[in-house]
C-alpha positions in Angstrom: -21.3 19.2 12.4 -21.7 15.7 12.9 -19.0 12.6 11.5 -21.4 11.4 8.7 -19.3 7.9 9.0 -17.9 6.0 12.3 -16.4 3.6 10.7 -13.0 2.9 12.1 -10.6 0.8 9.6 -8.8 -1.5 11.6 -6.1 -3.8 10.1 -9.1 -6.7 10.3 -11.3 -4.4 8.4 -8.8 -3.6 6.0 -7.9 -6.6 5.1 -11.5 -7.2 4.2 -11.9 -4.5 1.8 -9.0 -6.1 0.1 -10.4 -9.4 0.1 -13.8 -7.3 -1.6 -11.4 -5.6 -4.4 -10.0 -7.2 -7.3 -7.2 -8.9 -6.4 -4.0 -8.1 -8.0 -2.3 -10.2 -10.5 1.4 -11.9 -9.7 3.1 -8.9 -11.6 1.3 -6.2 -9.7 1.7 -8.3 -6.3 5.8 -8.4 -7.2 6.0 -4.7 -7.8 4.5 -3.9 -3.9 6.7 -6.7 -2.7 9.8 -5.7 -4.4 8.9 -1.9 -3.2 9.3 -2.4 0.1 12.1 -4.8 -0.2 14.5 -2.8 -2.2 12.8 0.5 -1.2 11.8 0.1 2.7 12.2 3.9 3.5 10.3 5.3 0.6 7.8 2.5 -0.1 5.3 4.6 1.3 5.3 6.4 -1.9 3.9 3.6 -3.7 -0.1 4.0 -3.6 -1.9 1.8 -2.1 -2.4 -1.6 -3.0 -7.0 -0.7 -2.7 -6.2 2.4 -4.9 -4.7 0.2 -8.0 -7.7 -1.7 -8.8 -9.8 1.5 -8.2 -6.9 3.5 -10.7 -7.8 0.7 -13.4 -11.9 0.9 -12.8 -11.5 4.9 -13.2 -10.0 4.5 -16.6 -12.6 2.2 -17.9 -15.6 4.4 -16.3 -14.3 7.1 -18.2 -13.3 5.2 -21.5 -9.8 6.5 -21.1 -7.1 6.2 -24.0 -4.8 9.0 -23.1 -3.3 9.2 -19.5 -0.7 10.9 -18.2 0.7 10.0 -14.8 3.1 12.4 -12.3 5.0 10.3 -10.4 6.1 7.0 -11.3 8.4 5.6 -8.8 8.3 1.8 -9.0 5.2 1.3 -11.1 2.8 -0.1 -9.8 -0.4 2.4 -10.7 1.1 3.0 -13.8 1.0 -0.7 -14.7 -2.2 -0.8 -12.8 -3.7 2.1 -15.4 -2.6 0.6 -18.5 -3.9 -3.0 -17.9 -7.2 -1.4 -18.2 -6.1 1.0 -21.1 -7.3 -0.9 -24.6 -4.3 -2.4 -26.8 -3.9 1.1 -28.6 -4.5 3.5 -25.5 -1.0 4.8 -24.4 -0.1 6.3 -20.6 2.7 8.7 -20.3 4.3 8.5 -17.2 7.1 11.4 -15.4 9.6 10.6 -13.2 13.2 11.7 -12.5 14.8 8.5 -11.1 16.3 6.0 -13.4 16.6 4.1 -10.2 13.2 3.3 -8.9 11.8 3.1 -12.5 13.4 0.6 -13.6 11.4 -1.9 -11.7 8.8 -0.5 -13.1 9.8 -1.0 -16.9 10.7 -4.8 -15.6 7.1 -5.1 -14.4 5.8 -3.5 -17.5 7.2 -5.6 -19.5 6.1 -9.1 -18.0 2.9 -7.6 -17.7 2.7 -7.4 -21.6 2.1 -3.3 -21.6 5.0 -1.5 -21.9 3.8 -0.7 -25.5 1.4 1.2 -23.7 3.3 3.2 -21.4 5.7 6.4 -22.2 8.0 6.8 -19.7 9.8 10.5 -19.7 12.6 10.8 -17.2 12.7 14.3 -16.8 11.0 17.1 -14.5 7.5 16.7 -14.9 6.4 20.4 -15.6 8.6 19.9 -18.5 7.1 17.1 -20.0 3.7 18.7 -19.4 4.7 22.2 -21.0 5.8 20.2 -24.1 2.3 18.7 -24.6 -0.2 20.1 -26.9 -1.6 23.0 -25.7 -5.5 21.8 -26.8 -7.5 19.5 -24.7 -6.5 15.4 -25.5 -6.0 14.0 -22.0 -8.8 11.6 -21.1 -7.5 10.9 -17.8 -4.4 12.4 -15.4 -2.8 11.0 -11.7 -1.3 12.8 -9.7 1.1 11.5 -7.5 4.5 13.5 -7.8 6.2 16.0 -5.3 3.7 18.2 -3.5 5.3 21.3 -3.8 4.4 22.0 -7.6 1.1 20.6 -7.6 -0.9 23.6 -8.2 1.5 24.1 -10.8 0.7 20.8 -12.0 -2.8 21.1 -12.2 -2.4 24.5 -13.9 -0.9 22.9 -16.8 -3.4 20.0 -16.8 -6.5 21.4 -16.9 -6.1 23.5 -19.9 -5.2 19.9 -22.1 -8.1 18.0 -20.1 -10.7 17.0 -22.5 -14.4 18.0 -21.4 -15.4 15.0 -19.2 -11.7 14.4 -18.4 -10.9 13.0 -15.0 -7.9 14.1 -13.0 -7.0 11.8 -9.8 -4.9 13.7 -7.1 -3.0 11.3 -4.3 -2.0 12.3 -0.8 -4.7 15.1 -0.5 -5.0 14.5 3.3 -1.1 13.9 3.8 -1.6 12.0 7.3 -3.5 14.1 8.4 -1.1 18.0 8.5 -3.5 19.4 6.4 -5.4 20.4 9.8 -2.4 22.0 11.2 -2.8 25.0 12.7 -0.2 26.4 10.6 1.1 23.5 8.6 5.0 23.9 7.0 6.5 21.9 4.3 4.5 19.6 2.3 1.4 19.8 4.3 1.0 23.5 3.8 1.6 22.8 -0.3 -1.3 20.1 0.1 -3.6 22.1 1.7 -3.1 25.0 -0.5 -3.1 22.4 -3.2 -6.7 21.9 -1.6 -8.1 25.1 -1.6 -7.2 25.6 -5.2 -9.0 22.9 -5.8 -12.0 23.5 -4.3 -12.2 27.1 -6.0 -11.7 26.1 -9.4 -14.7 26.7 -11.7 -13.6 24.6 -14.7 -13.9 21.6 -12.4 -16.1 19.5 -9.8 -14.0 18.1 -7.3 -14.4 15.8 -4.5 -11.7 14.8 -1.8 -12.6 11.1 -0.6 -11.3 9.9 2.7 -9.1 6.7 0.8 -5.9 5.6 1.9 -4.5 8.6 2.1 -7.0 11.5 0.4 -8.2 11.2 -2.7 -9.6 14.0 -5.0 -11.3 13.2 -7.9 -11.9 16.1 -10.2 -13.9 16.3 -13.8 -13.7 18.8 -16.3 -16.8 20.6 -17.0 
């Protein structure tokens, strides 16, 4: 099988597709700088600065009022998400660090949204098994530890709404998902993966952006 795409993204290149996106506002630009100021070891966590205007065009394309994110750390796709949300759309957000979300709240609230935004400081499968049961979500990102994603995703597609879009980060995870016989995280991605790819009650694609990217829909 033949590489459909040549393309190699060199820092140059990459810099243009930024310079193509909608460029973010002072608040979301102080949330990525503050990141890896405060943060330098984990800022890697943070999604990439391309993904947050594509985050806020995937909850318009789908009309999105109800999103709930896994994985907050210092905000930025959160805020992202929920200045595209209307004025009564609401985004609840999991994390377990007080720490790292707190910039987040800051940035939320100069932003004007944190009206919009739920945060729940708590283990994230607990949050999710306290939702109704029915399909409500509109819209879900995933973005949390990559050992319970399936886990995750078991207890989102159930409350997905037909239509409903769930986002998945990290679905390459640079790159150990082609290990032979990957440990750790990678294996949990690429079991995450084939999960994925199995599951009947939605169509799934796994996009080659920053990182990975899996966009699935509810049938």
């Amino acid at each position: 099988m033949t590489k459909g795409n040549s393309t190699k993204i060199t820092d140059e290149l990459y810099q243009y597709v930024l310079a193509h996106n909608p460029p973010l506002d002072e608040v979301q630009r102080g949330v990525v700088a503050t990141t890896w100021e405060k943060f330098p070891e984990s800022a890697g966590m943070q999604s990439a600065e391309e993904q947050g205007p594509l985050l806020a065009f995937l909850v318009r394309l789908t009309g999105a009022r109800h999103i709930v994110e896994l994985g907050t750390f210092t905000g930025f796709s959160a805020l992202s998400m929920a200045q595209a949300l209307p004025a009564d759309g609401r985004l609840i957000t999991c994390d377990v660090s007080q720490e790292w979300t707190a910039y987040g709240r800051e940035a939320w609230a100069a932003a004007g949204v944190a009206d919009r935004i739920d945060l729940r400081i708590a283990p994230a499968l607990e949050t999710l098994r306290a939702m109704p049961a029915e399909p409500h979500i509109d819209m879900a990102y995933i973005d949390a530890d990559k050992q319970n994603q399936i886990l995750y995703w078991e207890e989102l597609v159930p409350r997905m709404r037909p239509g409903g879009l769930i986002v998945t980060d990290n679905t390459l995870f640079h790159g150990t998902v082609l290990d032979e016989s990957p440990t750790g995280r990678g294996a949990s991605v690429r079991a995450f993966n084939e999960h994925v790819a199995a599951d009947a009650r939605m169509d799934s694609v796994l996009l080659a952006i920053s990182d990975g990217l899996t966009l699935s829909r509810k049938r």
